[in-house]
PDB file of N, CA, C and O in Angstrom:
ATOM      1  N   UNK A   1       0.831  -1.189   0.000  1.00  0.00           N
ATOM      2  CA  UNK A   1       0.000   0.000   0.000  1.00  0.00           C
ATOM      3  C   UNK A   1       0.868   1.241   0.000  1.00  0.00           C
ATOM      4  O   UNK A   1       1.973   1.475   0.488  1.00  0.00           O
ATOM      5  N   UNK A   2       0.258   1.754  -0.502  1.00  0.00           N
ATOM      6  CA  UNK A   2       0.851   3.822  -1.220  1.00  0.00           C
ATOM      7  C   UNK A   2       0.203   4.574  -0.468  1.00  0.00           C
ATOM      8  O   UNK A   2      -0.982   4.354  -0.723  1.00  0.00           O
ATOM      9  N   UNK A   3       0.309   5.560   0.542  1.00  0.00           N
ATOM     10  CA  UNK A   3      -0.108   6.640   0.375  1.00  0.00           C
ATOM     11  C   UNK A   3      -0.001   7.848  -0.472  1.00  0.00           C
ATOM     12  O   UNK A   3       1.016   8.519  -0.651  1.00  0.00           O
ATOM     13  N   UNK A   4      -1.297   8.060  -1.019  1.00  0.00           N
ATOM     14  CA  UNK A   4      -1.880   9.085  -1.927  1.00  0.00           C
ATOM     15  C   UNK A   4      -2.497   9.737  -1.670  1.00  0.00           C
ATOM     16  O   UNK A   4      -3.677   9.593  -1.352  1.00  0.00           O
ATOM     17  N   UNK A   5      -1.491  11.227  -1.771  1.00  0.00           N
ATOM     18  CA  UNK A   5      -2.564  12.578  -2.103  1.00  0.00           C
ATOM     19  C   UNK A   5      -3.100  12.940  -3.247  1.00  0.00           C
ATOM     20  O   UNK A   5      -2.575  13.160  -4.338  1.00  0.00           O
ATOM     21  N   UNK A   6      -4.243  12.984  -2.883  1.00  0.00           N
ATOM     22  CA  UNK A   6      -5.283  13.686  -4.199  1.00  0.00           C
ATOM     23  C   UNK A   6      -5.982  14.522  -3.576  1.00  0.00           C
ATOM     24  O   UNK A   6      -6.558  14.794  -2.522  1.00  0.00           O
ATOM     25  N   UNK A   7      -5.537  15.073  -5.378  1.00  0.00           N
ATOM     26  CA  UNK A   7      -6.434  16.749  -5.429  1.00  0.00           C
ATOM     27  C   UNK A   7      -8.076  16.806  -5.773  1.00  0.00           C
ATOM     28  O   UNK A   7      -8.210  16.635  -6.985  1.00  0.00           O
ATOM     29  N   UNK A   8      -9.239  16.971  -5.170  1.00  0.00           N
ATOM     30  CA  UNK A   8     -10.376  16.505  -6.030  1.00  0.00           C
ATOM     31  C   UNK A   8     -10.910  18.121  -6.040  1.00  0.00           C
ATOM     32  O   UNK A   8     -10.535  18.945  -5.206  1.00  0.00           O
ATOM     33  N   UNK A   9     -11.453  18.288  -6.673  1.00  0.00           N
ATOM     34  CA  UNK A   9     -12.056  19.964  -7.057  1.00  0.00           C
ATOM     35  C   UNK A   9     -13.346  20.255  -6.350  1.00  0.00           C
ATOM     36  O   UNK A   9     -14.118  19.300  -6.432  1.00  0.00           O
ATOM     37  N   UNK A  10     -13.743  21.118  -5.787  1.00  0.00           N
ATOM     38  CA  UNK A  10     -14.967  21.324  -5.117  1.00  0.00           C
ATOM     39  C   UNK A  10     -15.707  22.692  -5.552  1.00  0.00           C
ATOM     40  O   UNK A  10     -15.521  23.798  -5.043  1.00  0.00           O
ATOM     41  N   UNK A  11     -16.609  22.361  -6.635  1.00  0.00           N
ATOM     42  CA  UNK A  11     -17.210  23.574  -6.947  1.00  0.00           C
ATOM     43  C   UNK A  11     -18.271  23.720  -6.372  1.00  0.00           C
ATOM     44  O   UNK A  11     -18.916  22.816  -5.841  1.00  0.00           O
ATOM     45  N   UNK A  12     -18.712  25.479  -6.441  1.00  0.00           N
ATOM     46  CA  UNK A  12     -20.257  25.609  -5.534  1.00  0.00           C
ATOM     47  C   UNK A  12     -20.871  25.559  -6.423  1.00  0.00           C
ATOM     48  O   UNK A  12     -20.389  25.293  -7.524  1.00  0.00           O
ATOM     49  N   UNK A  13     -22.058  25.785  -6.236  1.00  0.00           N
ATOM     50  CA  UNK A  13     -23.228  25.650  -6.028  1.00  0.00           C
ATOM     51  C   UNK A  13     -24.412  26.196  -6.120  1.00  0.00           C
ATOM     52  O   UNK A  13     -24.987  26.375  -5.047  1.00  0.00           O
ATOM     53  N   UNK A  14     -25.150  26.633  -7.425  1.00  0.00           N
ATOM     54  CA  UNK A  14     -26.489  27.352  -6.185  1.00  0.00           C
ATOM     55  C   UNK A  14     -28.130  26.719  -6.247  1.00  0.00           C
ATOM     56  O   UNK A  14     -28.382  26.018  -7.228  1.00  0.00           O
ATOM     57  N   UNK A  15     -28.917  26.881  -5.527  1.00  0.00           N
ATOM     58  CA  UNK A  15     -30.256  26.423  -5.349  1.00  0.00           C
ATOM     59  C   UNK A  15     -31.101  27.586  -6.299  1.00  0.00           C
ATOM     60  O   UNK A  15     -30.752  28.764  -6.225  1.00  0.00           O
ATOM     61  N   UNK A  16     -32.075  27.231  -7.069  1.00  0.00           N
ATOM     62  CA  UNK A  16     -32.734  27.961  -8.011  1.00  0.00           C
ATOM     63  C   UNK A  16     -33.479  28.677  -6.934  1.00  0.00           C
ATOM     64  O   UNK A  16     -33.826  28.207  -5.850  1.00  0.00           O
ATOM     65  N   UNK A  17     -33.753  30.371  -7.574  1.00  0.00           N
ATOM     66  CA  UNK A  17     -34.617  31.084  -6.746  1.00  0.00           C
ATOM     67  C   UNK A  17     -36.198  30.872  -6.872  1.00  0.00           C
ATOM     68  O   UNK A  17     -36.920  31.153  -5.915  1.00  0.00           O
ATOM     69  N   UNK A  18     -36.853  30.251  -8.354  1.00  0.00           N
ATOM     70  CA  UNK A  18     -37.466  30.118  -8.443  1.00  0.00           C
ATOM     71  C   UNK A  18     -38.094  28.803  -8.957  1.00  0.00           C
ATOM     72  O   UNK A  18     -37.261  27.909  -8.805  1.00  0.00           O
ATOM     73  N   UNK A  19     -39.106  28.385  -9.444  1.00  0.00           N
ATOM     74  CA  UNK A  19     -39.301  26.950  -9.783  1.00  0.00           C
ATOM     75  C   UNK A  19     -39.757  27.403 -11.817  1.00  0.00           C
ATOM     76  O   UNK A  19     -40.576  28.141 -12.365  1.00  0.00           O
ATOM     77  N   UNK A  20     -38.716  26.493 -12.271  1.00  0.00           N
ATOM     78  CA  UNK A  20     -38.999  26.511 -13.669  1.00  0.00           C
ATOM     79  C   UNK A  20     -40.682  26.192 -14.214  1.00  0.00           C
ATOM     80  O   UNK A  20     -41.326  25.235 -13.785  1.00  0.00           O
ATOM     81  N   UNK A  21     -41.284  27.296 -15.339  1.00  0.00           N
ATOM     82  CA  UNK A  21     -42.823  27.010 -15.493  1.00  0.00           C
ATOM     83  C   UNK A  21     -42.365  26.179 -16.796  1.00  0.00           C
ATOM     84  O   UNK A  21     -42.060  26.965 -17.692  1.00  0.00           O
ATOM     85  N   UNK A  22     -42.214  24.741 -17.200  1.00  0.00           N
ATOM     86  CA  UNK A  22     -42.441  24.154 -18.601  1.00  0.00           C
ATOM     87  C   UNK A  22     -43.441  24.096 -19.189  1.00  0.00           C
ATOM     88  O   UNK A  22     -44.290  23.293 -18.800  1.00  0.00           O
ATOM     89  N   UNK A  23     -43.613  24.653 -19.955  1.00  0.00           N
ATOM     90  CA  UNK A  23     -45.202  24.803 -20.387  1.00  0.00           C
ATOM     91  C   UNK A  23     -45.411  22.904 -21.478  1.00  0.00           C
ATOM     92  O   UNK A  23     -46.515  22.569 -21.908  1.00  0.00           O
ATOM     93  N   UNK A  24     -44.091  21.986 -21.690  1.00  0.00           N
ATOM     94  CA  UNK A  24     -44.577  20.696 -22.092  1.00  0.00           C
ATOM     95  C   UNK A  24     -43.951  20.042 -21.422  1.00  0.00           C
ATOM     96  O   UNK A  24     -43.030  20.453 -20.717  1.00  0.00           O
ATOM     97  N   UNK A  25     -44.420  18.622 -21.532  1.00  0.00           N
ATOM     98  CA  UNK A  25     -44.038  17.726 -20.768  1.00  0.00           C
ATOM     99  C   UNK A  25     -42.674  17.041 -21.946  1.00  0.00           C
ATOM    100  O   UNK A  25     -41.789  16.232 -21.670  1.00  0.00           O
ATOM    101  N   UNK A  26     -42.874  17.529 -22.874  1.00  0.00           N
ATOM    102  CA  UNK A  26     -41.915  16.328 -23.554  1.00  0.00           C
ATOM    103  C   UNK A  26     -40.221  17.329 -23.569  1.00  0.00           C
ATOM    104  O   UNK A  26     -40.038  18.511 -23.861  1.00  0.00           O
ATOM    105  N   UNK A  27     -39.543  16.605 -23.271  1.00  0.00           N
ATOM    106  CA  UNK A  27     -37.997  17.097 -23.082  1.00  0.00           C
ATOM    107  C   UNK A  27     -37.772  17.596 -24.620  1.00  0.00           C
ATOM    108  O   UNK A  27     -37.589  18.742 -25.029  1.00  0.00           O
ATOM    109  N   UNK A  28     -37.850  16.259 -25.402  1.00  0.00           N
ATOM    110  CA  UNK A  28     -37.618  16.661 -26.956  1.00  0.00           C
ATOM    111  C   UNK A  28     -37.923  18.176 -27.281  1.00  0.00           C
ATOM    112  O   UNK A  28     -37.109  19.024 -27.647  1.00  0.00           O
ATOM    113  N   UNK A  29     -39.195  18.318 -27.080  1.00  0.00           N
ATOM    114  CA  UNK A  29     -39.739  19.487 -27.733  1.00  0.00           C
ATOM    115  C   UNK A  29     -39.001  20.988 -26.646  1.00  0.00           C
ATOM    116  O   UNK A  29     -39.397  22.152 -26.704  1.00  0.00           O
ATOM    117  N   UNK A  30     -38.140  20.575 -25.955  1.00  0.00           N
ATOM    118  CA  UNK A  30     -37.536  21.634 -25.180  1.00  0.00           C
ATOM    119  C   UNK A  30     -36.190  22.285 -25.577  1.00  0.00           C
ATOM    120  O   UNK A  30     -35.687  23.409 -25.559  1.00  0.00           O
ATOM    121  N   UNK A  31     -35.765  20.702 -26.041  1.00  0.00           N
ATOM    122  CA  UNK A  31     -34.591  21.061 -26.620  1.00  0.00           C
ATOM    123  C   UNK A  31     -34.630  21.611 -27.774  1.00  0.00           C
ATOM    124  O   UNK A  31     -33.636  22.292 -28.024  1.00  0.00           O
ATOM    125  N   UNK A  32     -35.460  21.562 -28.613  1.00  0.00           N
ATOM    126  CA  UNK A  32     -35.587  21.903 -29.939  1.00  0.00           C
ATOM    127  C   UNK A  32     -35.884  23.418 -29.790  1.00  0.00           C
ATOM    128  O   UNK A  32     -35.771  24.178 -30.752  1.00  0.00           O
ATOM    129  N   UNK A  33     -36.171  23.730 -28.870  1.00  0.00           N
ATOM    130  CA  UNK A  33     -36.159  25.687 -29.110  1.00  0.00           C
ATOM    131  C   UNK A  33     -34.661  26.122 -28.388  1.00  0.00           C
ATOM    132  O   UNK A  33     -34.409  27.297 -28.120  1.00  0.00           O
ATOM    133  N   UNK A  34     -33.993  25.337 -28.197  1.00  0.00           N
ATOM    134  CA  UNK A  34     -32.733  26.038 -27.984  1.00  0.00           C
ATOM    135  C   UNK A  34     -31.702  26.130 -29.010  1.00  0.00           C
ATOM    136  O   UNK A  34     -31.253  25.197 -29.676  1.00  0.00           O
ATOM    137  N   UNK A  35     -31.468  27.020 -29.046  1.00  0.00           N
ATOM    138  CA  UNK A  35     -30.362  27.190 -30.407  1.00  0.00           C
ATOM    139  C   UNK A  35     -28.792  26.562 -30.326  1.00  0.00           C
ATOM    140  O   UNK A  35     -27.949  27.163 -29.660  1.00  0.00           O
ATOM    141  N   UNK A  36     -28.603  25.867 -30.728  1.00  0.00           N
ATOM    142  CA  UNK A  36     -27.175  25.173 -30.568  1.00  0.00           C
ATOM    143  C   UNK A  36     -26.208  25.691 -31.615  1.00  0.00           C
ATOM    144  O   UNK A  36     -26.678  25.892 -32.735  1.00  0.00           O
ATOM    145  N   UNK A  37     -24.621  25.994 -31.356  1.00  0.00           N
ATOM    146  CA  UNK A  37     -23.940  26.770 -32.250  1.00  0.00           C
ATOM    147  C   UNK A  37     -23.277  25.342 -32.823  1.00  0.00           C
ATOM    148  O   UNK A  37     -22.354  24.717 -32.300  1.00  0.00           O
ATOM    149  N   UNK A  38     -24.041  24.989 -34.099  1.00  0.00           N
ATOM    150  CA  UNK A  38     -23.650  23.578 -34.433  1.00  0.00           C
ATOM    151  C   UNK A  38     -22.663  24.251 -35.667  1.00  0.00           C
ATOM    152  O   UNK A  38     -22.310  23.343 -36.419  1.00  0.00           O
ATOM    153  N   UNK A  39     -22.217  25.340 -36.012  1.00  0.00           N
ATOM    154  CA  UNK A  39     -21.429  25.398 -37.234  1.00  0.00           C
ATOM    155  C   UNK A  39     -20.176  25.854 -35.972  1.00  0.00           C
ATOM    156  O   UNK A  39     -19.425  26.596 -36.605  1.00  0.00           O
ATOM    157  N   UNK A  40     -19.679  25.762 -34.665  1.00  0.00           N
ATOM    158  CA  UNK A  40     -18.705  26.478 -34.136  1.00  0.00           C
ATOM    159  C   UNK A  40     -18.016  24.523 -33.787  1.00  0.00           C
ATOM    160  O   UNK A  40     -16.837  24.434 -33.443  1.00  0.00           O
ATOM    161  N   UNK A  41     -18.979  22.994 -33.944  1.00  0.00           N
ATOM    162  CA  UNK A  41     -18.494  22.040 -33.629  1.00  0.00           C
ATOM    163  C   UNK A  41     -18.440  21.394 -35.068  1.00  0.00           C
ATOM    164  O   UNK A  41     -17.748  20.379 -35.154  1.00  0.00           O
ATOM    165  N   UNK A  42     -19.185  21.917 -36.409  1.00  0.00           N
ATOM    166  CA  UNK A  42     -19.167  21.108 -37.797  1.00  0.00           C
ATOM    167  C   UNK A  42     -18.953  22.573 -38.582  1.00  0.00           C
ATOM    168  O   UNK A  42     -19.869  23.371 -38.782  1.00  0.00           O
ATOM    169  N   UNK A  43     -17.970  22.709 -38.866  1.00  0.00           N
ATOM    170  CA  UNK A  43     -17.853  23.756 -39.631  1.00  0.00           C
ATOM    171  C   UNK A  43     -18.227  23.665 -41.021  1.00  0.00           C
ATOM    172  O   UNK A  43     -18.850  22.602 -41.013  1.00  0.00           O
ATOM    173  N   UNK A  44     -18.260  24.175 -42.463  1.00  0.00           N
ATOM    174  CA  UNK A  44     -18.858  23.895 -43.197  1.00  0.00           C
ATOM    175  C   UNK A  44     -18.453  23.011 -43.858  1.00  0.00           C
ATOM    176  O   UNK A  44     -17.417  23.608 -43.565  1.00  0.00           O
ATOM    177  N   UNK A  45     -18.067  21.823 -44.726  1.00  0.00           N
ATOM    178  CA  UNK A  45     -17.746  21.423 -45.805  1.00  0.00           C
ATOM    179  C   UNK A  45     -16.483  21.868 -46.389  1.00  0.00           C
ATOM    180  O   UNK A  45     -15.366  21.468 -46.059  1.00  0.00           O
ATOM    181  N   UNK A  46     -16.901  23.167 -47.737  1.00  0.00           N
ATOM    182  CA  UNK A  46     -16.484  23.561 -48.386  1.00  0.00           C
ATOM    183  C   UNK A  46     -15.507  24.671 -47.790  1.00  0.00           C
ATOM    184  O   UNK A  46     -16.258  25.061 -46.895  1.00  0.00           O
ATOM    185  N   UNK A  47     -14.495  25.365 -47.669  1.00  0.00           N
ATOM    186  CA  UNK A  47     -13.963  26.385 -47.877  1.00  0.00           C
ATOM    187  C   UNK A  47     -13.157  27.183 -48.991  1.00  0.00           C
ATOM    188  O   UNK A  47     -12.583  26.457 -49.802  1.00  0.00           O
ATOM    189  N   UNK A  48     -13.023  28.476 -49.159  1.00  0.00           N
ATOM    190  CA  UNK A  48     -12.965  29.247 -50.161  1.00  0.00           C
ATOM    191  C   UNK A  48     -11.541  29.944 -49.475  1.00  0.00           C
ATOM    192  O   UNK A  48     -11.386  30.829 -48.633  1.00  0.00           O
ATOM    193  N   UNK A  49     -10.561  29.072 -50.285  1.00  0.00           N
ATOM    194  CA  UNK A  49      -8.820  29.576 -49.669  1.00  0.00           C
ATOM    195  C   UNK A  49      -8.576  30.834 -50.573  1.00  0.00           C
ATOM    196  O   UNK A  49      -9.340  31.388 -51.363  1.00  0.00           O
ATOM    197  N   UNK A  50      -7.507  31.068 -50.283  1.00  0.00           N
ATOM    198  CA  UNK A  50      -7.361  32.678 -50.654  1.00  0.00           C
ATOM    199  C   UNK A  50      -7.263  32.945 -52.164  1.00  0.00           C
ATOM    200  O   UNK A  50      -7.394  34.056 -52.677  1.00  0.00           O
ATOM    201  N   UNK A  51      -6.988  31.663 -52.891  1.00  0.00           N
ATOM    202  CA  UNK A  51      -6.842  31.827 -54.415  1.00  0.00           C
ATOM    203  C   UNK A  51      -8.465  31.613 -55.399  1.00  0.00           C
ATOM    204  O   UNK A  51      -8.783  31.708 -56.584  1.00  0.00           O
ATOM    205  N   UNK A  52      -9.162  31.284 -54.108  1.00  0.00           N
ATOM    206  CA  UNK A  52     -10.964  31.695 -54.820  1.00  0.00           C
ATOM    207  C   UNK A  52     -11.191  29.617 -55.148  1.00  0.00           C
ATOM    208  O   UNK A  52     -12.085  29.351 -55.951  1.00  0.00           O
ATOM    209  N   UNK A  53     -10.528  28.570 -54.631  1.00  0.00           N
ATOM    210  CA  UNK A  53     -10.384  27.520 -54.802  1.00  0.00           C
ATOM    211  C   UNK A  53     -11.648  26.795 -54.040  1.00  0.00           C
ATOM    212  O   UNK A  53     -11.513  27.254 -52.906  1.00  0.00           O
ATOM    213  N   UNK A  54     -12.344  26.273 -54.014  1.00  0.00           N
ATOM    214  CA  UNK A  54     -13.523  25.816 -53.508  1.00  0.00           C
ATOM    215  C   UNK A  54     -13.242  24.363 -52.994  1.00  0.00           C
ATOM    216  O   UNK A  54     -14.094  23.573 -53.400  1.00  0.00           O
ATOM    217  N   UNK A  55     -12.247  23.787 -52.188  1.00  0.00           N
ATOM    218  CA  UNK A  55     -11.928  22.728 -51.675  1.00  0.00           C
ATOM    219  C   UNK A  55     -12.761  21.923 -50.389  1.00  0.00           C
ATOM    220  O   UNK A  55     -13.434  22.441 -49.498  1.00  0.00           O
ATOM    221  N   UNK A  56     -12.403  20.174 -50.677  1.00  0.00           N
ATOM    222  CA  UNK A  56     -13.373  20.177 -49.129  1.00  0.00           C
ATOM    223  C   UNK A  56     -12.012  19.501 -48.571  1.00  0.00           C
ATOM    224  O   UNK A  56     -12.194  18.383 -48.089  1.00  0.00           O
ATOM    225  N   UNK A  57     -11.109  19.826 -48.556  1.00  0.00           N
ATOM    226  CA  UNK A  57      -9.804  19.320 -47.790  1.00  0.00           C
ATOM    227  C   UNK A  57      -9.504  20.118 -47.122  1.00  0.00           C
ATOM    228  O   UNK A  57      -9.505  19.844 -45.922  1.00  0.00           O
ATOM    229  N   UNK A  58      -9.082  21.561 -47.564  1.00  0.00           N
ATOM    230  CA  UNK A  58      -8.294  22.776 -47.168  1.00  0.00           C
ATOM    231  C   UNK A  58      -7.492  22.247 -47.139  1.00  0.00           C
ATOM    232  O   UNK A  58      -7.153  22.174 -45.958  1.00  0.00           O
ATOM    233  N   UNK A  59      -6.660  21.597 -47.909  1.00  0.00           N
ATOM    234  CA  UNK A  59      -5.214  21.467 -48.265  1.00  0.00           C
ATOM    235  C   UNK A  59      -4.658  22.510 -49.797  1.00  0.00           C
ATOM    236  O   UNK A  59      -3.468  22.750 -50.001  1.00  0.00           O
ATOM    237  N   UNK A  60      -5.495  22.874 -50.477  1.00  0.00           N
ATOM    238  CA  UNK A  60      -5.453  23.631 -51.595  1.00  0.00           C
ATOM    239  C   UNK A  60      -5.364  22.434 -52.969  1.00  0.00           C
ATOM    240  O   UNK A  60      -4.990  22.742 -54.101  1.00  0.00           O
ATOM    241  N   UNK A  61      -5.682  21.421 -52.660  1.00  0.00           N
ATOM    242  CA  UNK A  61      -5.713  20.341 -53.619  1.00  0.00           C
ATOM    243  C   UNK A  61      -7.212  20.808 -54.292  1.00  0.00           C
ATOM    244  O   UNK A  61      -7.937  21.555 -53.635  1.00  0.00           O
ATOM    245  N   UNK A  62      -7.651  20.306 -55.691  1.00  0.00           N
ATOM    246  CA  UNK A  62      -8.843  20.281 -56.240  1.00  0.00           C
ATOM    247  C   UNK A  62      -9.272  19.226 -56.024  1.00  0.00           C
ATOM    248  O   UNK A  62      -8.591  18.202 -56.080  1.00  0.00           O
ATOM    249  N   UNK A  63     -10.416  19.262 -55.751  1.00  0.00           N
ATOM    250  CA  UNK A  63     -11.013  17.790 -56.110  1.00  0.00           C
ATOM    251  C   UNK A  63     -11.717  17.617 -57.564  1.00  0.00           C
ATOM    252  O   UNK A  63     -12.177  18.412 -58.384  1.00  0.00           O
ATOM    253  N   UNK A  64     -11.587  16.249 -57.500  1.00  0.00           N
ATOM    254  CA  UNK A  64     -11.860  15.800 -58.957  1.00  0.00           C
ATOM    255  C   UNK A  64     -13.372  14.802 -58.868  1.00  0.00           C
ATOM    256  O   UNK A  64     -13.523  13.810 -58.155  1.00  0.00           O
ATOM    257  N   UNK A  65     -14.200  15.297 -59.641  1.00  0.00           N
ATOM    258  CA  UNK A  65     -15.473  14.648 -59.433  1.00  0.00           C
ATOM    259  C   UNK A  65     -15.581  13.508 -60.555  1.00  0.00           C
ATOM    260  O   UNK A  65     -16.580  12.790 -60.611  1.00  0.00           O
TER     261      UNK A  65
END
């Protein structure tokens, strides 16, 4: 046997001031009005490098269809 120190993190905390009104019961339909920044985790496809090249590598290669 080892004695081991560990570091464990202790964050606070807080208790809601008020009680959330959901106006549905279904979670799905809750999430769906929140806006998610899905182009900041899938950026687009295509990019347009500085020579006007329309690549989906961004290596500056063409692709060939």
């Amino acid at each position: 046997e080892r004695d081991v120190q560990m570091l464990i993190p202790a964050y606070d905390f807080c208790i809601p001031d008020k009680e959330c009104s959901c106006d549905t019961d279904d979670p799905c339909e809750a999430f769906r009005k929140i806006q998610f920044p899905v182009d900041e985790f899938f950026p687009p496809n295509e990019t347009k490098l500085q020579t006007g090249v329309s690549t989906a590598t961004c290596c500056g290669c063409e692709r060939s269809d």
